[in-house]
VOKEMI-185651 format. One record per atom (N, C-alpha, C): residue in one letter; z, y, x. Coordinates in steps of 0.2 Angstrom, whole numbers, padded with zeros to 4 digits, always signed. Layout:
AZYX
...
***
This chain:
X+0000-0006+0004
X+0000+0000+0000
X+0000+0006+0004
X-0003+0013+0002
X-0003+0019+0008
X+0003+0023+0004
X+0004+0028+0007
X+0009+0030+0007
X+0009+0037+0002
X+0016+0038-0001
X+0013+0044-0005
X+0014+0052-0003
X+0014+0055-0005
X+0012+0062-0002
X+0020+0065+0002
X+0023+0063-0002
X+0030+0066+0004
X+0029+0061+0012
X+0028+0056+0010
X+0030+0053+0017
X+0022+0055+0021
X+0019+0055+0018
X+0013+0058+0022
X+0014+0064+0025
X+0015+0068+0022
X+0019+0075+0026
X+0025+0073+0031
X+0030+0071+0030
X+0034+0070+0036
X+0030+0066+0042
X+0023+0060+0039
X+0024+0056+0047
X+0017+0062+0048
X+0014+0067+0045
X+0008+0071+0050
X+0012+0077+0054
X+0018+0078+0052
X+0024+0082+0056
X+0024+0078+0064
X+0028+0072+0061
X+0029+0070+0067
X+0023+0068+0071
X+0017+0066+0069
X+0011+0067+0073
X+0008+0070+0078
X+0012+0077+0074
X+0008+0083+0078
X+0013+0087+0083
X+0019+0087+0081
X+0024+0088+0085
X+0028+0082+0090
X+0028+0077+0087
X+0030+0071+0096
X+0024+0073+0102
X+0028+0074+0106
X+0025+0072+0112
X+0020+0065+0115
X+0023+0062+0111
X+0020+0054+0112
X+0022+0051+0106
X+0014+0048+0104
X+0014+0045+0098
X+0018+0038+0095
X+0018+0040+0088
X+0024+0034+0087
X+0020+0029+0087
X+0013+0027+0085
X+0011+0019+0085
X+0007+0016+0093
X+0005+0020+0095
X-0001+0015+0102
X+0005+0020+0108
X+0008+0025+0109
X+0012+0025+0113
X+0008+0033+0117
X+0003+0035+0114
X-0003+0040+0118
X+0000+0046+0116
X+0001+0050+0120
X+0002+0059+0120
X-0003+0062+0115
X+0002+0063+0111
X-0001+0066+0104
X-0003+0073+0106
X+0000+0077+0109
X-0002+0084+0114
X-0006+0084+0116
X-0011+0085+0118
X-0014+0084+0125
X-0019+0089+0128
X-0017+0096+0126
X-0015+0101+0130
X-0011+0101+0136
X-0007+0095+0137
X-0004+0093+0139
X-0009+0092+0150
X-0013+0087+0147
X-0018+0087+0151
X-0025+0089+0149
X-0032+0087+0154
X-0038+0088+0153
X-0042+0085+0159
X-0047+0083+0155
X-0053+0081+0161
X-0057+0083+0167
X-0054+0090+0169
X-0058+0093+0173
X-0055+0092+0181
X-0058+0088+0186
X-0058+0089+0192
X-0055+0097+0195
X-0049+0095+0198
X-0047+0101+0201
X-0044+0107+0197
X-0042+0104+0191
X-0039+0111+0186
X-0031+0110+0187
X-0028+0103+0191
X-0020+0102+0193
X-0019+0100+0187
X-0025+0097+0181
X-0020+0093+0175
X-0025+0086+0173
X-0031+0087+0178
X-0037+0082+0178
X-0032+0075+0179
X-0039+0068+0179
X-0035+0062+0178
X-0035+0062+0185
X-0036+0064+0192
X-0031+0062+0198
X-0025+0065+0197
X-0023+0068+0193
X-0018+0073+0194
X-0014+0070+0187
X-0013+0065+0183
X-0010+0063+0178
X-0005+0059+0180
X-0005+0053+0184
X+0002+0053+0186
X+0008+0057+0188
X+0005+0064+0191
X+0010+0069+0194
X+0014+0072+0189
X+0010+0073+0183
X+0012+0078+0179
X+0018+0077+0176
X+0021+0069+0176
X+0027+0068+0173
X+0028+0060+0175
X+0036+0062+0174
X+0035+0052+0178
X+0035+0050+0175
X+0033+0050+0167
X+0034+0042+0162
X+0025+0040+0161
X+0023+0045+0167
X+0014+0045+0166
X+0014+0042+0173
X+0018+0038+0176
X+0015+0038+0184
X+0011+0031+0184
X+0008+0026+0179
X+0005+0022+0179
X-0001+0022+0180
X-0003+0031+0178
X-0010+0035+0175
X-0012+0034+0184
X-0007+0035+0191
X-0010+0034+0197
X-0008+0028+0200
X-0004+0025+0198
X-0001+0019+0202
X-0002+0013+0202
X-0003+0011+0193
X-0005+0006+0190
X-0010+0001+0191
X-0009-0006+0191
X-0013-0011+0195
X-0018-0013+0189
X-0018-0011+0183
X-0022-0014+0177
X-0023-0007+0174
X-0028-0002+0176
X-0030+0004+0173
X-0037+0004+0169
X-0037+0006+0163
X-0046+0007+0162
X-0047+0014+0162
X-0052+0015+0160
X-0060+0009+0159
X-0061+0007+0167
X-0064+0001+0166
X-0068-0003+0171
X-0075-0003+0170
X-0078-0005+0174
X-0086-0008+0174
X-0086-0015+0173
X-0090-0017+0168
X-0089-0023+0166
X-0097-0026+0168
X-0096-0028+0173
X-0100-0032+0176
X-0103-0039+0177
X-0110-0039+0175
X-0110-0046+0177
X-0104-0053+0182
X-0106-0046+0187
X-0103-0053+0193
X-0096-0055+0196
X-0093-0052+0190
X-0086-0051+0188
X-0084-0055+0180
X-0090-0056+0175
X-0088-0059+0170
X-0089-0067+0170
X-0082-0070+0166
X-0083-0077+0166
X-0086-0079+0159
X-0090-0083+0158
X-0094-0081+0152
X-0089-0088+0147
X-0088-0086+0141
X-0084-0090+0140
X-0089-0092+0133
X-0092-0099+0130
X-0096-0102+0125
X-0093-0103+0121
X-0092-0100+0115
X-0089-0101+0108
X-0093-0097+0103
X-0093-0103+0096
X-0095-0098+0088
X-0090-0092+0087
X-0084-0093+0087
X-0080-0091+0087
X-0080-0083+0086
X-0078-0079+0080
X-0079-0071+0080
X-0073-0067+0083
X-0073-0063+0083
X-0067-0059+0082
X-0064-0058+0076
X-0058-0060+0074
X-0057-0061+0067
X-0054-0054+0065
X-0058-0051+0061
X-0055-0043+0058
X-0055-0043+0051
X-0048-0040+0049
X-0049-0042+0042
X-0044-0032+0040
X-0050-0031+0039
X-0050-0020+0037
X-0050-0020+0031
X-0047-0013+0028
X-0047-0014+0021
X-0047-0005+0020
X-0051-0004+0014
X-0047+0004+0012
X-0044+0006+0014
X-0041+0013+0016
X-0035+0018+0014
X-0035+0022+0019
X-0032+0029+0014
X-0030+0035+0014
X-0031+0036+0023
X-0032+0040+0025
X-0034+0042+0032
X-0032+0051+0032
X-0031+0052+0038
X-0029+0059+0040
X-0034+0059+0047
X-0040+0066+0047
X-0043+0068+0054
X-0040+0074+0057
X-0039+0071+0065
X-0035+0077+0067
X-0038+0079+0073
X-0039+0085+0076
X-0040+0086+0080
X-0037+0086+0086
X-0036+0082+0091
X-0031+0083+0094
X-0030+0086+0101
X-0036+0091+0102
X-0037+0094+0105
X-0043+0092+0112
X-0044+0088+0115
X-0048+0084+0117
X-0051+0078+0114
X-0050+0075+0109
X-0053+0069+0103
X-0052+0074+0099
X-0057+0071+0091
X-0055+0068+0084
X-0053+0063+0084
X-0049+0062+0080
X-0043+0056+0077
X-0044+0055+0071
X-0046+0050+0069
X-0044+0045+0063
X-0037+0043+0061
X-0033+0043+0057
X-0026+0041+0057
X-0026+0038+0049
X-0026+0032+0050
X-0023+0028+0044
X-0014+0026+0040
X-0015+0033+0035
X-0009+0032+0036
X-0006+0026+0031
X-0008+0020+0031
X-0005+0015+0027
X-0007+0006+0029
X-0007+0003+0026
X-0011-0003+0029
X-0019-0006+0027
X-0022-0002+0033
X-0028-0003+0036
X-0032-0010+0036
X-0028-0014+0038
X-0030-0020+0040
X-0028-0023+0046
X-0030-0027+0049
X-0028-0029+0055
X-0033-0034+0058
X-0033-0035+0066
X-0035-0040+0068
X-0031-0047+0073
X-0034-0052+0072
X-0030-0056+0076
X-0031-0057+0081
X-0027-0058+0088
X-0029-0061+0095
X-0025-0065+0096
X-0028-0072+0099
X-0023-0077+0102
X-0018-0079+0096
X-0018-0077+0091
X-0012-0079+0086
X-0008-0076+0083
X-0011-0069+0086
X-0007-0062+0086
X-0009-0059+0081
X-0006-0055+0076
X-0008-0048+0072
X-0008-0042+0074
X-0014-0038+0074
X-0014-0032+0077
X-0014-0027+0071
X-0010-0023+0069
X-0013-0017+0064
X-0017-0012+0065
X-0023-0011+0062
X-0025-0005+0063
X-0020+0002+0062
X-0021+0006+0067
X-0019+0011+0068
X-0020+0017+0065
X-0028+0019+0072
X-0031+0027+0073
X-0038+0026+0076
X-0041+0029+0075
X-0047+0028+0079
X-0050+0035+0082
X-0053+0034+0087
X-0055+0041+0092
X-0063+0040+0098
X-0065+0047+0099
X-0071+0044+0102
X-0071+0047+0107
X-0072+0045+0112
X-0073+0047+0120
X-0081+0048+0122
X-0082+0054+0124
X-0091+0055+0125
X-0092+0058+0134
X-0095+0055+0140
X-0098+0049+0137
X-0096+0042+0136
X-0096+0035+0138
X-0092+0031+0137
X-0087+0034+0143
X-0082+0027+0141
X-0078+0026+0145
X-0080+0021+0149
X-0081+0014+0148
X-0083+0008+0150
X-0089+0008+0151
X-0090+0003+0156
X-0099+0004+0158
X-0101-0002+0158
X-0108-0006+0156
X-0109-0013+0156
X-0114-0011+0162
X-0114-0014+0171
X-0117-0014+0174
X-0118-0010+0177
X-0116-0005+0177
X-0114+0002+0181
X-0118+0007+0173
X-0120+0004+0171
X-0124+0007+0166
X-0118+0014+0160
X-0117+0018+0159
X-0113+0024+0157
X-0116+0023+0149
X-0115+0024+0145
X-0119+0025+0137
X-0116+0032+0134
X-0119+0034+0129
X-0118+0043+0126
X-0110+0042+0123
X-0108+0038+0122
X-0101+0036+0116
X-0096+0030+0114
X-0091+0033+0115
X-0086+0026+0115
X-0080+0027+0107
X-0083+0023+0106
X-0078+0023+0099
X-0071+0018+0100
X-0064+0020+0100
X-0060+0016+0103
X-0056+0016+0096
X-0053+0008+0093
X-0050+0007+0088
X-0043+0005+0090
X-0037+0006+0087
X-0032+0005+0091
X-0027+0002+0088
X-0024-0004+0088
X-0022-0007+0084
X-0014-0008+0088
X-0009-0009+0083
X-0002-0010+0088
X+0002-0018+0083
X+0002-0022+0089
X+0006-0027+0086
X+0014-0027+0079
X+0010-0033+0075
X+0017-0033+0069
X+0023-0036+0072
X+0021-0041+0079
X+0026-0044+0079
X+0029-0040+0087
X+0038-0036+0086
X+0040-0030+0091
X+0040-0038+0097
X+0041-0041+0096
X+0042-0047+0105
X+0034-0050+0107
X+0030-0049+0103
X+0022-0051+0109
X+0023-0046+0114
X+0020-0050+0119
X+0020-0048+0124
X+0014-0042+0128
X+0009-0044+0122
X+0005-0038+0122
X+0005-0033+0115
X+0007-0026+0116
X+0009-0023+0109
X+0002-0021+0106
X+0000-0019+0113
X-0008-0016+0109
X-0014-0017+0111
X-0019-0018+0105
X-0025-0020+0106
X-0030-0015+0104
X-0035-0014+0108
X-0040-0008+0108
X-0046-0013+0108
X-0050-0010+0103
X-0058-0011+0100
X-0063-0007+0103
X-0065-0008+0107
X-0072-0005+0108
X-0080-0004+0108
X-0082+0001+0104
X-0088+0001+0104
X-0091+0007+0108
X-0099+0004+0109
X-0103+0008+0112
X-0109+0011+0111
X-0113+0017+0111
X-0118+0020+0107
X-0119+0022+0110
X-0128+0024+0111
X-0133+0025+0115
X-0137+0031+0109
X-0139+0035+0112
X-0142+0038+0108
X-0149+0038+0104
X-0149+0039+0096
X-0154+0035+0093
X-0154+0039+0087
X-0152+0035+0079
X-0150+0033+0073
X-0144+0037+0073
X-0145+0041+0068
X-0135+0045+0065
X-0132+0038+0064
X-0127+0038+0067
X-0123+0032+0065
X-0118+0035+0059
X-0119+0030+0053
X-0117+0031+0047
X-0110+0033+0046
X-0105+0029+0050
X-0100+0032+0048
X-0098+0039+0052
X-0102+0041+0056
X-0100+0048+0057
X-0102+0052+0053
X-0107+0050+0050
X-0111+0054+0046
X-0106+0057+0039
X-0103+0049+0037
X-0098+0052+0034
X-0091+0056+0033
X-0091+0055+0040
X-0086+0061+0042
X-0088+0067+0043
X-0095+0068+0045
X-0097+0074+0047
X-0094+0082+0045
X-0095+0082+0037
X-0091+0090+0036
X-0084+0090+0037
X-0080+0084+0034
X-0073+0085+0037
X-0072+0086+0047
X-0078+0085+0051
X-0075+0084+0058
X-0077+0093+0059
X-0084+0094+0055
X-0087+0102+0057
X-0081+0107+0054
X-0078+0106+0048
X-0071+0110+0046
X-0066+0111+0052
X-0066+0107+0057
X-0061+0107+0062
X-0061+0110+0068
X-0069+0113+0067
X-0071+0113+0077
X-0069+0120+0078
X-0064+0120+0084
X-0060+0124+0086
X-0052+0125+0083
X-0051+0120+0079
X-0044+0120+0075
X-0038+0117+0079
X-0038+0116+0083
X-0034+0113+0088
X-0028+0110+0086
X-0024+0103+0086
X-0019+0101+0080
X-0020+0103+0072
X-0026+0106+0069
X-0025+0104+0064
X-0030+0097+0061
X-0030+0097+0052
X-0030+0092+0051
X-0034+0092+0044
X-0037+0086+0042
X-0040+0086+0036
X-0039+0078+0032
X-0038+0081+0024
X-0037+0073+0021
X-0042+0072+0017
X-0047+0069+0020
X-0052+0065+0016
X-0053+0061+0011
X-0047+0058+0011
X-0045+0053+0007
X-0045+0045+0007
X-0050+0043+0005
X-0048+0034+0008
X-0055+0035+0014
X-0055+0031+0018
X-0060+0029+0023
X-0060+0022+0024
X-0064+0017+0022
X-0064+0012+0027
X-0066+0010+0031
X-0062+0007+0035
X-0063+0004+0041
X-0070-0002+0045
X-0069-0005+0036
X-0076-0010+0038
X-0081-0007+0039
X-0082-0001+0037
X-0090+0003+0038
X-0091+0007+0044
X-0087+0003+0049
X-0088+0005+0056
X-0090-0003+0058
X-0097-0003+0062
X-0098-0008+0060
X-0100-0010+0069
X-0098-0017+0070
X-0097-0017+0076
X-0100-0027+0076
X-0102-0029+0084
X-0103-0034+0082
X-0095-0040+0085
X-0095-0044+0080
X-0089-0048+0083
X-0092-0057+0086
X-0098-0058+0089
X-0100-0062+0091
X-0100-0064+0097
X-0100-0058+0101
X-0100-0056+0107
X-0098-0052+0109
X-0092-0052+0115
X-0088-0044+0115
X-0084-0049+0123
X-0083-0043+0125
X-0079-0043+0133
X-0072-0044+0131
X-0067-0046+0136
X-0060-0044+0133
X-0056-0046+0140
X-0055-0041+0142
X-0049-0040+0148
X-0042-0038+0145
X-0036-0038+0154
X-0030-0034+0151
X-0031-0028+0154
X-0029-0022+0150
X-0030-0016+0154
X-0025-0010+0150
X-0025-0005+0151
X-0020-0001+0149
X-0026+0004+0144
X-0018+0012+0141
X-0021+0015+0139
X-0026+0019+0143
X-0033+0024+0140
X-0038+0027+0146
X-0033+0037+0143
X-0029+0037+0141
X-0025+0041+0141
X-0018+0042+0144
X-0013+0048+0145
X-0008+0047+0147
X-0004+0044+0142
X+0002+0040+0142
X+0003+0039+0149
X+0002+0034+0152
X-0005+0032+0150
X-0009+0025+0154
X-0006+0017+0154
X-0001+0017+0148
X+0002+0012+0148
X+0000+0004+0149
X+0001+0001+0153
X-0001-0003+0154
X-0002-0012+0150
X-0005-0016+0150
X-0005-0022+0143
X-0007-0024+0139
X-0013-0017+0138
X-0018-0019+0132
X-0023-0023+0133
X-0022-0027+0126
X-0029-0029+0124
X-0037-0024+0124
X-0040-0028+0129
X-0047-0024+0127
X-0052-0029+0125
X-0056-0027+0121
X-0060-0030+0117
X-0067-0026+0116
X-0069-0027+0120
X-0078-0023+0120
X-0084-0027+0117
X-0086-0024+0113
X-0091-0026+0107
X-0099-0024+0111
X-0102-0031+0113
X-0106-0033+0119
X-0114-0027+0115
X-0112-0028+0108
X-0119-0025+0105
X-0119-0015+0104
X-0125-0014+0109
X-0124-0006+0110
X-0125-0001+0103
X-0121+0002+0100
X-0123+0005+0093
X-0128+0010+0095
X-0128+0015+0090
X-0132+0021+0090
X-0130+0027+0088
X-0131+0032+0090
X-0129+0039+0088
X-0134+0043+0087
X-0130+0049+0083
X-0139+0055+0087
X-0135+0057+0089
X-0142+0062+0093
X-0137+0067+0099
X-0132+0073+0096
X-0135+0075+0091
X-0131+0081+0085
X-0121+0076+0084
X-0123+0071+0082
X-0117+0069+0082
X-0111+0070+0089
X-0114+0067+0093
X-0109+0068+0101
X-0109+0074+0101
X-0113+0079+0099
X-0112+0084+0102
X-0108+0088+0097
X-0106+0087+0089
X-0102+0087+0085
X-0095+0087+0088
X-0092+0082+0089
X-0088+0080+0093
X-0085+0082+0098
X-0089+0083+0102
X-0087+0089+0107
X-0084+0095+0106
X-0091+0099+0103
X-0088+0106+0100
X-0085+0107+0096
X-0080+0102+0092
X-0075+0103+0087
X-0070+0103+0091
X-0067+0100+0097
X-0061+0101+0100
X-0061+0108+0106
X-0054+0110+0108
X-0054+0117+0111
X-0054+0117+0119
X-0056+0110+0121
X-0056+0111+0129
X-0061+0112+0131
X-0069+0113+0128
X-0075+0117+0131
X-0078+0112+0136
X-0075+0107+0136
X-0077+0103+0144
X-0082+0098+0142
X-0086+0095+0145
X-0094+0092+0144
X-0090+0084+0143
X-0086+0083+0144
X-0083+0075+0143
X-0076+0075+0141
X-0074+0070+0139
X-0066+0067+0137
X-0068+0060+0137
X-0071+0060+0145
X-0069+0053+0146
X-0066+0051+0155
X-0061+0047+0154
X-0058+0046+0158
X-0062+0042+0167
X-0063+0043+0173
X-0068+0040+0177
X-0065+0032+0178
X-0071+0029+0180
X-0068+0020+0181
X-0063+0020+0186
X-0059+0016+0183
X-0053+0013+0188
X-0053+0007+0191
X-0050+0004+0198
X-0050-0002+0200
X-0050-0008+0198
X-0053-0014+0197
X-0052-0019+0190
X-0046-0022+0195
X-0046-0021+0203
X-0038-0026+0207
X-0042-0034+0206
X-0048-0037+0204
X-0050-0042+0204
X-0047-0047+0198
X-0046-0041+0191
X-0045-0043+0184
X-0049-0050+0182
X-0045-0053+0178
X-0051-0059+0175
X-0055-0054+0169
X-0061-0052+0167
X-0065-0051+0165
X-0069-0057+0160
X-0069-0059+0153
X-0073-0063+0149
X-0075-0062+0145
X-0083-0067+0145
X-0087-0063+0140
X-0087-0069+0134
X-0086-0068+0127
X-0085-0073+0122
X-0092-0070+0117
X-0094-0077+0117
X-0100-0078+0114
X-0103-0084+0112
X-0109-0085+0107
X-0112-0092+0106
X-0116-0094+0113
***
């Protein structure tokens, strides 16, 4: 069930004013830092900026990585990603560097290994984050799930998709006037009313899936990642949408590749 109009007010409060978010653990602020080389708040400089971010320079499982042939074990299975998405109520937020989807109720969920993940929030990083083959793509769409159960040993699980530019991809489409209402609105917010999550459409056939951390402070480390092998499509209006709705001016909101440290990397597929 979603939630009714008082508790949605209290939890877009705390949203917007915690420091770090209550469900994936990622700094709600993020003014806080920025992607620019050399400004003293760029990603060499995100460990520094506080110690509960010092994973951001320290940490032996950082993403994104390049997901490379000569590092993937290819693993043979029908087997999909099992995703089970539903209706509800949503809140977009600007969060100063991203748009933010925010589901405020139960979205759905996905399984790993045994696991339940809830869906969360979803956000998009331009240009990608992840690279297949050294290869960069125009757009990352990251979905963010946090375990039901508080003792798995991994809390959270990240969804990634990839888009190349092409085709308006539908569901930005229909976000469109709610994201253009926001450009330059920094921390604020629109309620759209239900979104579903199924009409992000992603392939669950084939997808990558390492351990790796958030590509945000404070770079927590233990996520599931799960890369959706098949590249989507965007138009360029769209990315560039995206962009110009948040207030840091800066040609990217994406984090550079990190060391994979000799990660097992696999690839799941028929």
């Amino acid at each position: 069930m979603c939630m009714g109009s008082s508790t949605r007010s209290m939890l877009l409060l705390l949203l917007i004013l915690s420091p770090i978010s209550i469900y994936a653990q990622e700094v709600q602020d993020e003014r806080e830092f920025d992607y620019e080389k050399g400004s003293g708040k760029g990603p060499e400089q995100w460990g520094k900026l506080h110690k509960e971010w010092s994973a951001c320079n320290n940490g032996k499982m950082q993403s994104p990585i390049d997901l490379s042939n000569k590092r993937v074990d290819v693993v043979r299975t029908s087997k999909k990603l099992l995703r089970n998405y539903k209706p509800c109520t949503a809140i977009i937020i600007n969060r100063g560097h991203d748009i933010e989807v925010y589901w405020e109720g139960d979205a759905g969920s996905i399984e790993i290994n045994g696991t339940t993940y809830a869906l969360k929030q979803a956000h998009w990083h331009s240009p990608s984050e992840h690279t297949i083959n050294s290869k960069r793509y125009s757009l990352e769409l990251h979905l963010v799930h946090k375990s039901i159960d508080p003792t798995s040993k991994h809390q959270i699980a990240v969804i990634g998709v990839l888009y190349k530019i092409g085709k308006p991809n539908p569901f930005l489409s229909k976000l469109g006037q709610n994201i253009t209402s926001l450009v330059n609105q920094e921390n604020k917010h629109r309620h759209p009313g239900v979104i579903d999550p199924r009409e992000i459409h992603m392939s669950c056939r084939r997808y990558y899936s390492y351990i790796g951390s958030l590509t945000v402070p404070p770079c927590t480390e233990g996520v599931i990642w799960t890369i959706s092998k098949k590249v989507r499509t965007v138009s360029l209006d769209q990315v560039k949408l995206l962009r110009d709705a948040v207030q840091d001016h800066a040609e990217k909101n994406a984090r550079p590749l990190q060391p994979d440290h000799k990660r097992g990397i696999r690839l799941f597929g028929p």
